[in-house]
C-alpha positions as CSV (number, residue, x, y, z in Angstrom):
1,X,265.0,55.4,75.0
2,X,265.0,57.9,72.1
3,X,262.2,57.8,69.4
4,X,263.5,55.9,67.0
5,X,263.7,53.0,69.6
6,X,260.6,53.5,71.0
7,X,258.9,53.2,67.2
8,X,261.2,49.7,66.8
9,X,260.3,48.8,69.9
10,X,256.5,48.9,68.9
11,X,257.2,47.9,65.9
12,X,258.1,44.6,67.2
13,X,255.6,43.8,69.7
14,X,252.0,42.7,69.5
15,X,249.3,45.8,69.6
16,X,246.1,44.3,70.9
17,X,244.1,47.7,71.0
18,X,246.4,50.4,73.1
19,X,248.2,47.1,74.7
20,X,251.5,47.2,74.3
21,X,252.9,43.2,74.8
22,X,256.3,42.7,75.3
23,X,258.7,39.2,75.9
24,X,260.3,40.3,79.1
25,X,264.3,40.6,79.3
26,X,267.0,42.1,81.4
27,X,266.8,46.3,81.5
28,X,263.6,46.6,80.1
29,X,262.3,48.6,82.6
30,X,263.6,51.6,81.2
31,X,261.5,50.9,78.0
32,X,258.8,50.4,80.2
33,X,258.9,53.4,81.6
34,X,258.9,55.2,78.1
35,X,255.8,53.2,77.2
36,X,253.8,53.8,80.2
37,X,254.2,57.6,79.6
38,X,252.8,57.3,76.2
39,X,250.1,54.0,76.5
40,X,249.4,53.7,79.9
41,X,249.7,49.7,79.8
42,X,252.2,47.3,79.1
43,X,251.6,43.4,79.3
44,X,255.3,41.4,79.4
45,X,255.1,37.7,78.4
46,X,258.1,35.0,79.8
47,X,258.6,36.6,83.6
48,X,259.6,33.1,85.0
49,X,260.2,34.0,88.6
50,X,258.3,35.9,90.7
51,X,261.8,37.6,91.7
52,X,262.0,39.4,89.0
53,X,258.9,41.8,89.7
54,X,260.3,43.5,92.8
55,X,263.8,45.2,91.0
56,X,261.3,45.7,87.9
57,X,258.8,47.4,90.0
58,X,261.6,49.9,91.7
59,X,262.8,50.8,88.7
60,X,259.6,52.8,88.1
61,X,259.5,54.7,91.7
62,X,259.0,53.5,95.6
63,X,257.4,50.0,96.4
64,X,254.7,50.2,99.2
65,X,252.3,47.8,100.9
66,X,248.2,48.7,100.6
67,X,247.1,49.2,104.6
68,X,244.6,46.3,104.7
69,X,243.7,45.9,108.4
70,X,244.1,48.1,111.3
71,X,247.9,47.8,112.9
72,X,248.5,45.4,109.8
73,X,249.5,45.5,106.3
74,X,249.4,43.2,103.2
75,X,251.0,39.5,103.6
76,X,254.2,39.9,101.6
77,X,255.7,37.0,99.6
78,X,258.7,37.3,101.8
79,X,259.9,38.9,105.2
80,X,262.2,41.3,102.6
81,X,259.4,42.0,100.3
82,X,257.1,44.3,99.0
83,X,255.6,42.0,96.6
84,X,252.3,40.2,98.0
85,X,249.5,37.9,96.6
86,X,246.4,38.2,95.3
87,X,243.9,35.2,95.3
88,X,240.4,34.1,96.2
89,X,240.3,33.2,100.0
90,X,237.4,31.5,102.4
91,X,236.2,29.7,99.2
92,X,235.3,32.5,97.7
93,X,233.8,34.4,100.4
94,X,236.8,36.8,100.9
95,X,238.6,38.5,103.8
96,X,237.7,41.3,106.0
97,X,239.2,45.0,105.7
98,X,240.1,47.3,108.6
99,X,236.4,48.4,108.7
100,X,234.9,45.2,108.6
101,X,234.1,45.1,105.2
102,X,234.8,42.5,102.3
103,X,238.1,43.0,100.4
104,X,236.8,43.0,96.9
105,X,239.7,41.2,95.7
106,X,239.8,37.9,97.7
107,X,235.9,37.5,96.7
108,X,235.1,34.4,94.0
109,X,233.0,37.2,92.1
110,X,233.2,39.5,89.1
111,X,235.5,42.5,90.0
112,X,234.4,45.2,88.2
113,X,236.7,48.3,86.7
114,X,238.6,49.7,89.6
115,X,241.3,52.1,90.8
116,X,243.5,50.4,92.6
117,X,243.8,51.2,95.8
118,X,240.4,53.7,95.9
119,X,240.3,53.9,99.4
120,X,243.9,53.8,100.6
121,X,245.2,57.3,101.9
122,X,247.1,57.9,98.7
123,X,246.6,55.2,95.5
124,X,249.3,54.0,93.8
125,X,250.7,55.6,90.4
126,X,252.0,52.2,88.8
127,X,250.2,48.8,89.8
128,X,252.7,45.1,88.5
129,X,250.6,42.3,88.5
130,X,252.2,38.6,88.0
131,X,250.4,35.3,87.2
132,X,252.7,32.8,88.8
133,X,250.0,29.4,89.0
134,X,249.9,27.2,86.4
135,X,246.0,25.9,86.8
136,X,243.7,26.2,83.8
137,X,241.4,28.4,85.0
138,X,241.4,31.8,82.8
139,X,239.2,34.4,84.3
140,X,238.8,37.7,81.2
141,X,240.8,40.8,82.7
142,X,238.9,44.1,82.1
143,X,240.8,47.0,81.3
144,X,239.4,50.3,80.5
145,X,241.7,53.7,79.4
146,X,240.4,56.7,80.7
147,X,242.4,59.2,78.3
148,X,239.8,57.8,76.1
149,X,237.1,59.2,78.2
150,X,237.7,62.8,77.4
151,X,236.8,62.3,74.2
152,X,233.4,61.3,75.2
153,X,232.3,63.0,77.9
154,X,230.3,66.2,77.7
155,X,231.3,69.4,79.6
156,X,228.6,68.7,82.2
157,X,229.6,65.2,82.7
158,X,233.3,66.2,82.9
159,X,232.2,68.9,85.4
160,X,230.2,66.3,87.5
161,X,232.8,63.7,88.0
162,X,235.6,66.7,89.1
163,X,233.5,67.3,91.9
164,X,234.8,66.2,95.0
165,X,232.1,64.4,96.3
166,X,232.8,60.4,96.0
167,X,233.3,58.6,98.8
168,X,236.3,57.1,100.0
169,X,237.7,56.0,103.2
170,X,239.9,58.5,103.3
171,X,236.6,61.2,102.4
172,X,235.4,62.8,99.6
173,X,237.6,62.8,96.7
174,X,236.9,63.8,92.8
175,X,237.0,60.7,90.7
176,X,237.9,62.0,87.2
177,X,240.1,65.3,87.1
178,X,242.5,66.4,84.0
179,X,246.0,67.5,84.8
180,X,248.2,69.3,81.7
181,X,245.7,67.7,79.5
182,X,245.6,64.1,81.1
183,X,243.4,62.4,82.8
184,X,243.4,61.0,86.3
185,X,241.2,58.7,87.6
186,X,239.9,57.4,90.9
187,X,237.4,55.0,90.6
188,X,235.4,52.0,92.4
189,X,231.8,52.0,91.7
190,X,230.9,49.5,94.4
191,X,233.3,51.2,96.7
192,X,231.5,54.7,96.1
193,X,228.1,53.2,96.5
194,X,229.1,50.9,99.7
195,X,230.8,54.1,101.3
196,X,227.6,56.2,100.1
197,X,226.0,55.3,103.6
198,X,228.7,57.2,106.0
199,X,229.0,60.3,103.5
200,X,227.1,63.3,103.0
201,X,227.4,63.7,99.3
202,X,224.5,63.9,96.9
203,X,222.7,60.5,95.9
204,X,221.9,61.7,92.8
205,X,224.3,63.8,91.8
206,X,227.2,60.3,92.8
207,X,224.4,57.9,91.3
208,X,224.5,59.9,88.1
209,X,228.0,59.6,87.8
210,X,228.1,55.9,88.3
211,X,225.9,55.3,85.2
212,X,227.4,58.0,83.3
213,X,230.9,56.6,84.3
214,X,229.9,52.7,83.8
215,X,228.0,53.7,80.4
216,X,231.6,55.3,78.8
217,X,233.5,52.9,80.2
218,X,231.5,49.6,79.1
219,X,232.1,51.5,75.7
220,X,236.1,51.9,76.4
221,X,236.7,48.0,77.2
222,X,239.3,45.9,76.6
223,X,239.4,42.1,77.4
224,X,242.4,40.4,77.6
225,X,243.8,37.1,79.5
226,X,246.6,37.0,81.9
227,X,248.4,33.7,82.0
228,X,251.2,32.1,83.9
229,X,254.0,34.2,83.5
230,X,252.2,37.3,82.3
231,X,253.0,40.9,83.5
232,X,250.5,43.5,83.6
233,X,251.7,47.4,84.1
234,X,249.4,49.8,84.6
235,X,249.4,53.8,85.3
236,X,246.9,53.8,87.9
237,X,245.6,57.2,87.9
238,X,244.7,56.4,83.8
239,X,243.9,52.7,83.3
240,X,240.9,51.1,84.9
241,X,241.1,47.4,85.3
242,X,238.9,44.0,86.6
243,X,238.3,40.2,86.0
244,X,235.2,37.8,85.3
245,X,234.1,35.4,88.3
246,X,236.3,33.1,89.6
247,X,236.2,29.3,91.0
248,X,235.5,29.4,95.0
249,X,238.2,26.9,95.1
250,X,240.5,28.9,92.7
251,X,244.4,28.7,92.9
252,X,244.8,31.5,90.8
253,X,247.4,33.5,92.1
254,X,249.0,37.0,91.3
255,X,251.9,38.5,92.6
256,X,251.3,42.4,93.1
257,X,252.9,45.5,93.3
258,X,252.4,49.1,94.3
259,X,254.4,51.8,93.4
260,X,254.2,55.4,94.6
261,X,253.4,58.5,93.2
């Protein structure tokens, strides 16, 4: 996509902040592409079947399945795909993970800014998320850009949040680093905290970074709606995203993918 395309392409679409929102259509994954290198986000209106997220999804790199449960991975849509869903399950009490704790996404309750993926080995670079139900319910998404972040942080803070000492699964990782001037992210407040108990990194030094983190990001967010036949795009190692509370009984369903690094 040369320039001049790229500025018509803008042109034409709705700008809600540093959203870019397109109407889907046939090879526009390699405009996609251009505008995740430059945004971050895309949100594509009008993708009628769920089909159509799997070849859009591999035209940005591999498509893997999160490791949910020991010996197990993610329910896919199909026996041939990589594309599974996301929705509240147990009326709203969730599901377990492969150490027995609650997989924050299948929970009825607020879902706050997140990497996706924080405590699988390796997180994905792009995340695809679909709306396919057609129910009335309309939860707020919560999106958050971290390249915005570096303008607001302070040496010190920037300094803190490089250290490699937030907990994961996997260990300790760093969850805010700058590569050739851009920012990558790995992030999940409740996750750090909850792993916090099996880790010997520094209370203060993490619970300092979660109100520093959660103070610039509440200052960096952007609420939007995803509705039935909505696409969301993000670069994961940027873009922070979450929802409001949800019905216990919801039927709100979202078709995800994950796409490697």
């Amino acid at each position: 996509m040369t320039a001049t395309q790229l500025n018509a392409s803008i042109g034409t679409s709705i700008r809600t902040n540093c959203m870019i929102v397109l109407p889907y259509r046939d090879g526009i994954a390699d405009d996609i592409a251009d505008l995740l290198e430059i945004y971050g986000a895309v949100k594509l209106t009008g993708m009628t079947d769920a089909d159509q997220l799997g070849p859009l999804a591999e035209r940005l790199g591999e498509i893997f399945l999160p490791i949910l449960q020991d010996n197990d991975q993610a329910t896919p849509a199909s026996r041939d795909s990589q594309i599974y869903e996301v929705r509240v399950k147990n009326n709203g009490e969730g599901e377990l993970d492969r150490y027995s704790e609650t997989i924050l996404s299948s929970v009825k309750d607020d879902f706050a800014l997140h990497t996706d993926g924080y405590n699988q080995p390796r997180p994905p670079k792009y995340m695809l998320l679909l709306r396919t139900d057609d129910s009335a319910e309309l939860p707020a998404s919560y999106l958050a850009d971290a390249a915005g972040l570096l303008d607001r942080l302070t040496e010190e803070e920037l300094e803190l949040l490089a250290r490699p000492i937030y907990p994961t699964a996997e260990g300790n990782v760093a969850a805010l680093t700058v590569v050739d001037g851009r920012p990558r992210v790995r992030w999940n407040a409740e996750l750090v905290q909850r792993w916090m108990r099996r880790s010997d990194s520094d209370p203060v030094a993490v619970e300092r970074a979660v109100e520093i983190l959660g103070r610039h990001l509440a200052d960096a967010l952007l609420v939007e709606h995803l509705h039935q036949d909505e696409c969301l795009i993000l670069d994961n190692d940027r873009w922070l995203h979450g929802r409001s509370a949800l019905q216990p009984d919801s039927v709100r369903v979202l078709m995800r993918a994950w796409v490697a690094r």
